[in-house]
N, C-alpha and C positions, 0 to 999 in steps of 0.2 A: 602666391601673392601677386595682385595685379600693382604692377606699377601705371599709377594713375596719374602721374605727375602730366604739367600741363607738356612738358618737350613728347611727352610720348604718347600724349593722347593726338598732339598734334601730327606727329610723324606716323600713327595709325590714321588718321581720319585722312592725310597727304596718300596714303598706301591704297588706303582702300578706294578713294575718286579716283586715283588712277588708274588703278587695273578697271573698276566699273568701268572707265570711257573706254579702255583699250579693248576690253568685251563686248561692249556694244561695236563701237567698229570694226575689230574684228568678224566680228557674228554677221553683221551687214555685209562687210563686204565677202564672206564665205558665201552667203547667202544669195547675192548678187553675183558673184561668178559661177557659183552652180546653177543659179537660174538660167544664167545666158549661156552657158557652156555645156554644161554634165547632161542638165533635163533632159534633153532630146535623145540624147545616142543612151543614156539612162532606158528611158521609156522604150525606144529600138529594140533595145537588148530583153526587155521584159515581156514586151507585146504578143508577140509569136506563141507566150508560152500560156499567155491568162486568158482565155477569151472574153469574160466576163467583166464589163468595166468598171465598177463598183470593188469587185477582189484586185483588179489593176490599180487601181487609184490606191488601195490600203496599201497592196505592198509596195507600189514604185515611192508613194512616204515615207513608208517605213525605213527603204534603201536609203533613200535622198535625207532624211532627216535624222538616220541613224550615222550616214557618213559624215553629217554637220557635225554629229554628238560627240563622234571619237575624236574628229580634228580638235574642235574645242575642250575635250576631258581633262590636257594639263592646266590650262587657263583656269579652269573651274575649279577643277582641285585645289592647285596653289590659293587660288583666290577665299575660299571657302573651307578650307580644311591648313594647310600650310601659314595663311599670315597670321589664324585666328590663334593659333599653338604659338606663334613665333608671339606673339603679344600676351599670351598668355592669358588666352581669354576662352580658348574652349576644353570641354571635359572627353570631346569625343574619342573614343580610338579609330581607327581606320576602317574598322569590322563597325564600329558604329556610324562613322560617315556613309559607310556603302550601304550599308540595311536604310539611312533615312534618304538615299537619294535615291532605290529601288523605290521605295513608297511613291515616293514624293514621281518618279516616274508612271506607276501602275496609276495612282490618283491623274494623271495627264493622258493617259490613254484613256481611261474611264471614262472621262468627260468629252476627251479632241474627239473619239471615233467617231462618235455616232452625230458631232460638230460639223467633223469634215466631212462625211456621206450627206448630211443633211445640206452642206454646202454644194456639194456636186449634184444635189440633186433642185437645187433650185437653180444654180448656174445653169444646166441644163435647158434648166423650164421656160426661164423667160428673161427678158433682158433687164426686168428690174429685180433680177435677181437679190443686188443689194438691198435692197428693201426688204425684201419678205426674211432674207437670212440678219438681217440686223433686228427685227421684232423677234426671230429665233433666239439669238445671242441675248436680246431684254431678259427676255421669259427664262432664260438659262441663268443669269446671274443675279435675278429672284431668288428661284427657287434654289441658287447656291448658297446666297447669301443665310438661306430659310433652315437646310440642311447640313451647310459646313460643321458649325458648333459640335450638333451628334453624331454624325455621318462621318467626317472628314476629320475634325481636329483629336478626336481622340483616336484616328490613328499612328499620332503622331507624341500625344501627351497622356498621363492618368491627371485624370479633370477630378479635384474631392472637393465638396463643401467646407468652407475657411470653418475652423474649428476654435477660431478665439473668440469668447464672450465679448470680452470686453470689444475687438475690432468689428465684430458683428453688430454689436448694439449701434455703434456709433455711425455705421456705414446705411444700416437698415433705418436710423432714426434720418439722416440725410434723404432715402427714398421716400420714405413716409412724407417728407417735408413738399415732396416734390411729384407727389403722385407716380410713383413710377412702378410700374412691375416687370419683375424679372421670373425668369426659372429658378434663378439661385444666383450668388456670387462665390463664384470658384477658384481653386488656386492651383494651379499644372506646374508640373515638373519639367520645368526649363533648365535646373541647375544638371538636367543630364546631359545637356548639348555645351552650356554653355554659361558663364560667371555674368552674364549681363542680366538687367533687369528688362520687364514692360509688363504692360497691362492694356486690356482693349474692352471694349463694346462691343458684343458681337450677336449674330443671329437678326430674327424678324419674327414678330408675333410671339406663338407661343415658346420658341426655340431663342430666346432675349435675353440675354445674359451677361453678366460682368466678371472680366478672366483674371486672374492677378496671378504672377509669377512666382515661385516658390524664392524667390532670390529675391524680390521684390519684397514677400513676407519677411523674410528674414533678417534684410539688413536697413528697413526702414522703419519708423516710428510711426506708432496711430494717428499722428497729424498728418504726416507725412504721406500715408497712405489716404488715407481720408483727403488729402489735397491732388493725389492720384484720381481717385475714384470719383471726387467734384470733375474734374477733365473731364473721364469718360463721361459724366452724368450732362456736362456741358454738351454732349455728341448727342444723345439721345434728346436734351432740351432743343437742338436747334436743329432735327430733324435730320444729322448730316451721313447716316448711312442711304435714309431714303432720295437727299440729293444728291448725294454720291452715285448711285446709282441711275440714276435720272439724267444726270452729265454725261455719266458713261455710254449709255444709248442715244444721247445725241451727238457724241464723241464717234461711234460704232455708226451710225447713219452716215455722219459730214466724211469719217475715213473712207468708208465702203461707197459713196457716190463717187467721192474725188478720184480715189483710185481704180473704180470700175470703169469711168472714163478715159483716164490714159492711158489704162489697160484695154480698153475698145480701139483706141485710134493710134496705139505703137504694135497691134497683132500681126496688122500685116506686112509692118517694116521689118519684122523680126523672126519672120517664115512659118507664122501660124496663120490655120484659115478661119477659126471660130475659138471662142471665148471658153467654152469646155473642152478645150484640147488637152489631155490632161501632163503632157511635155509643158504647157503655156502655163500653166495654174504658180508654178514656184515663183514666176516671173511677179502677178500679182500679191502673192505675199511677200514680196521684196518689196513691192510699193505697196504694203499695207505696213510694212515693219517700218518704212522709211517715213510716211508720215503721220505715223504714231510718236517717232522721235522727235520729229519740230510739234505735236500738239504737247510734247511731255513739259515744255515749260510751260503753257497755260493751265495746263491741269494742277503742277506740281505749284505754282501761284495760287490757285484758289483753295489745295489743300492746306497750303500754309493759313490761307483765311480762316477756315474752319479748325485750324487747329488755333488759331487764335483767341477766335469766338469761344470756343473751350476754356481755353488759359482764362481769361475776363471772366466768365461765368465761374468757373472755379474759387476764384480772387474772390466774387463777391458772394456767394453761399458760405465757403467757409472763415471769411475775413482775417485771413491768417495771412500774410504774405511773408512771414520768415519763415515757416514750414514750405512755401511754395518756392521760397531759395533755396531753402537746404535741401529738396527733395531735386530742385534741378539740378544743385553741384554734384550729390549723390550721382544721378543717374548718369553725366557726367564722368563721374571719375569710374563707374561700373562698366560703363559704354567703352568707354574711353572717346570721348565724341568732344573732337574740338570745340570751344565754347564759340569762339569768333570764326568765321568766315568770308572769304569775297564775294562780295555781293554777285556778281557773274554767275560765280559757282552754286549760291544758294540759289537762285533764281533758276536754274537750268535743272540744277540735280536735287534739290532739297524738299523734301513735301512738307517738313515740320521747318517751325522760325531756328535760329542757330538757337542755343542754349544762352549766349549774351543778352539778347532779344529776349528772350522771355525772363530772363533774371530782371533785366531792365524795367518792362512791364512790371511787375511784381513790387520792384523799388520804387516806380513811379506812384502805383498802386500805394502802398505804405506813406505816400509822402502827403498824397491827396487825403490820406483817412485820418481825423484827430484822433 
């Protein structure tokens, strides 16, 4: 039984931004002193033996990135497996955390390899390197965006077609309303990792679909859901995986200029003689990791937008706004997700409004409609 009371959702949602920040600067600053320190006599020790700089470049990664992984393995753990038990909120055993962080590994090499080589080999090529590897990076989270759904997420989940008439009818007469076409609307098996609820929009073109969570089905009502599925149908009305996406490549452009820059003009303060030196290379993903942090509150402001634009579009499709409360205190007391927060905090770390914020909306919404 999840204790969902407000002291314990709060002292969960206090637990988890804190370890969050202390992971991110940790991670940073590991990441920054093996830059400046390990890289070199790293790369020393491996050189002699690879002649081949493309098999150098994989494995001196593999080394440099797998000795980041072990330092940081209890953080992670604790953080992901330890507070979610301590709160009583997840179903995994230990043999089930380690099979989904293998995955969740294998799917990151699959993708980084042939990311990073493609990177070293434009690094090499020419000095606007960033450029041509950022139209790369586009074209790559297309066609993931396009692939994840069947490719990627059901290695994670079994994806079945929602089997209730009645939630079908009402969900599918809402599409029809709105012209919208899917593959299907599916319902995944969340409650194996985990007692929390969600639901999303996912895929591009033919791969388009709406996911709802087996926990989601279970412990929510057909308004309820239906005020759900108006959200996601508010992403697909205001086009926000394709600007999402479209921000992120110009996010990927404005990081990879800024920080090919300082990484051009601090090389040879720092005893490298060119830009593909592949000792130099971690130094620039420190400063691609670092300001990606100061962009995360601009990005993480305008996903709040788009998740607002949602909320409103929801409101007025299904003109329910007590179904749109009780589906937020629901998810809420499921999450365990503080309803209030500091404004600082939401602003830096938050992509969606607090849960107050959008109860609010909703009762404003109810006050405004006779």
């Amino acid at each position: 039984m999840i204790d969902n009371s407000d002291s314990q959702s709060a002292l969960y949602t206090k637990t988890k931004i804190k370890l969050s920040v202390i992971h991110m600067v940790v991670e940073l600053t590991l990441l920054g002193v093996g830059a400046f320190t390990i890289s070199k006599p790293l790369y020393q020790l491996l050189s002699p033996y690879i002649k081949n700089e493309y098999m150098l470049l994989i494995v001196f990664f593999t080394a440099f990135g797998g000795l980041l992984s072990i330092i940081l393995f209890p953080l992670e753990f604790y953080q992901s497996y330890i507070v979610e038990h301590k709160f009583g909120l997840s179903n995994q055993t230990v043999l089930d955390w380690c099979i989904e962080e293998c995955k969740s590994l294998l799917v990151s090499i699959v993708i980084g390899l042939p990311l990073m080589l493609l990177f070293y080999y434009f690094i090499k090529l020419t000095a606007l390197w960033w450029l041509y590897f950022a139209f790369v990076v586009f074209v790559f989270a297309i066609i993931l965006a396009k692939i994840a759904p069947v490719l990627i997420f059901p290695l994670f989940y079994k994806f079945t077609p929602i089997d209730n008439d009645e939630l079908k009818s009402v969900l599918t007469e809402l599409m029809n309303k709105h012209n919208l076409t899917v593959t299907g609307i599916f319902s995944f098996n969340m409650s194996k990792d985990t007692k929390k609820a969600n639901a999303a929009f996912t895929g591009l073109g033919k791969t388009r679909r709406i996911i709802l969570s087996d926990t989601l089905l279970q412990e929510f009502t057909v308004n309820e859901i239906k005020t759900v599925f108006a959200h996601e149908l508010g992403h697909y009305v205001h086009n926000h995986i394709t600007k999402n996406i479209m921000l992120g490549g110009i996010a990927i452009v404005v990081s990879f200029y800024v920080c090919s820059y300082i990484y051009e003009i601090t090389l040879l303060g720092i005893g490298f003689s060119n830009r593909f030196d592949i000792a130099a290379l971690p130094i620039l993903i420190f400063y691609l990791s670092l300001f990606s942090l100061l962009l995360m509150p601009l990005l993480n402001t305008l996903s709040r937008y788009f998740e607002r634009q949602a909320d409103v579009y929801a409101l007025k499709v299904t003109n329910d706004p007590e179904s749109f409360v009780s589906t937020m205190e629901k998810l809420a007391a499921m999450n365990l997700s503080q309803k209030e927060q500091h404004p600082l905090i939401e602003f830096f770390l938050y992509s969606h409004p607090t849960i107050a914020k959008r109860i609010e909306l909703a009762k404003n919404y109810r006050v405004a409609t006779p």
